[in-house]
N, C-alpha and C positions, 0 to 999 in steps of 0.2 A: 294039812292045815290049808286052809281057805288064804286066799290074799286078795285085797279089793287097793283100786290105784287110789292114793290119798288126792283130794281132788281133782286136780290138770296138771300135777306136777311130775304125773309119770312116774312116782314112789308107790310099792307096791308094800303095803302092811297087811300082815295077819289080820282076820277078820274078830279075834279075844287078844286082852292083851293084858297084863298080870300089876293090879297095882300095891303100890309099896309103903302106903300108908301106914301100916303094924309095923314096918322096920322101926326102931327104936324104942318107940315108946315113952318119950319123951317129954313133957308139959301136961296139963289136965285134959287135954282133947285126945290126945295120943296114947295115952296113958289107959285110955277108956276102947280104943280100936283096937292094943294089942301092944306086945314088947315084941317083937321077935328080933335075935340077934346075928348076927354073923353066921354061926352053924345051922342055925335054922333055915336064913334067909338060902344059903347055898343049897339045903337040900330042895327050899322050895324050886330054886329057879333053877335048878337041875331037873324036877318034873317038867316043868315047864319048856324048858328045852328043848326035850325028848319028846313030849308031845307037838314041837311043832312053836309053841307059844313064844316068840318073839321079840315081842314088844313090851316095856314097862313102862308101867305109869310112874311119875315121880311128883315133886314138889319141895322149893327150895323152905318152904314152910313144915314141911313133915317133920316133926320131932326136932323140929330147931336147924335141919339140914342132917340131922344122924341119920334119916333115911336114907339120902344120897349117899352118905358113907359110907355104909354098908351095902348098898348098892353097886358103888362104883370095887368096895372091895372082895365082895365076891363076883365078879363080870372079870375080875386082873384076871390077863393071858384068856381072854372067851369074847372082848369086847367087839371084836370081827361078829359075832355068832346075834348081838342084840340092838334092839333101836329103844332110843331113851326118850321120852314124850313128858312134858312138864308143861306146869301152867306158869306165868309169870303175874298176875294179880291179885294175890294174897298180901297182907300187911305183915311182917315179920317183926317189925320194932315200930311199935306206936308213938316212942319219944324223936324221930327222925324221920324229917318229912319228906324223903325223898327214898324210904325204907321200902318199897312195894315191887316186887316180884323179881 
């Protein structure tokens, strides 16, 4: 695998990185990307491993945070081995104004 330094900050990331939107599958948007669950999710980022692929996209909006969940429970005892990359500017609860990212 390729690794290119993330700006000036001398972090070196994998040049693909594997995102995790289908985990869950949760609400009408997600719902429509994909369900994948816990056994799925492990087999995927077990290819992804072995190949080298490193880094995961995430988002505290995915599936309501069930992506992260399953993210974070298949990475238990491997979490040395990945780097977790999320955005923080999505709106998750529109009745709470202070609800974004």
């Amino acid at each position: 695998m390729e690794f290119r330094h993330l700006g000036k900050s001398g972090f070196k990331v994998p040049v693909l990185s594997f995102g995790t939107g289908t985990f869950g599958g949760k609400g009408e948007l997600f719902e429509a990307w994909g369900d994948t669950d816990v056994n799925e999710a492990r087999k995927l980022l077990d290819i992804c491993l072995d190949a080298g692929v490193s880094m995961f996209d995430s988002a505290d909006v995915y599936s309501g945070g069930t992506s992260e969940s399953i993210l974070g429970e298949v990475l238990k005892g491997q979490r040395d081995k990945a780097i977790i990359s999320t955005k923080a500017t999505f709106r998750f609860d529109r009745d709470q104004p202070n609800a974004v990212g």
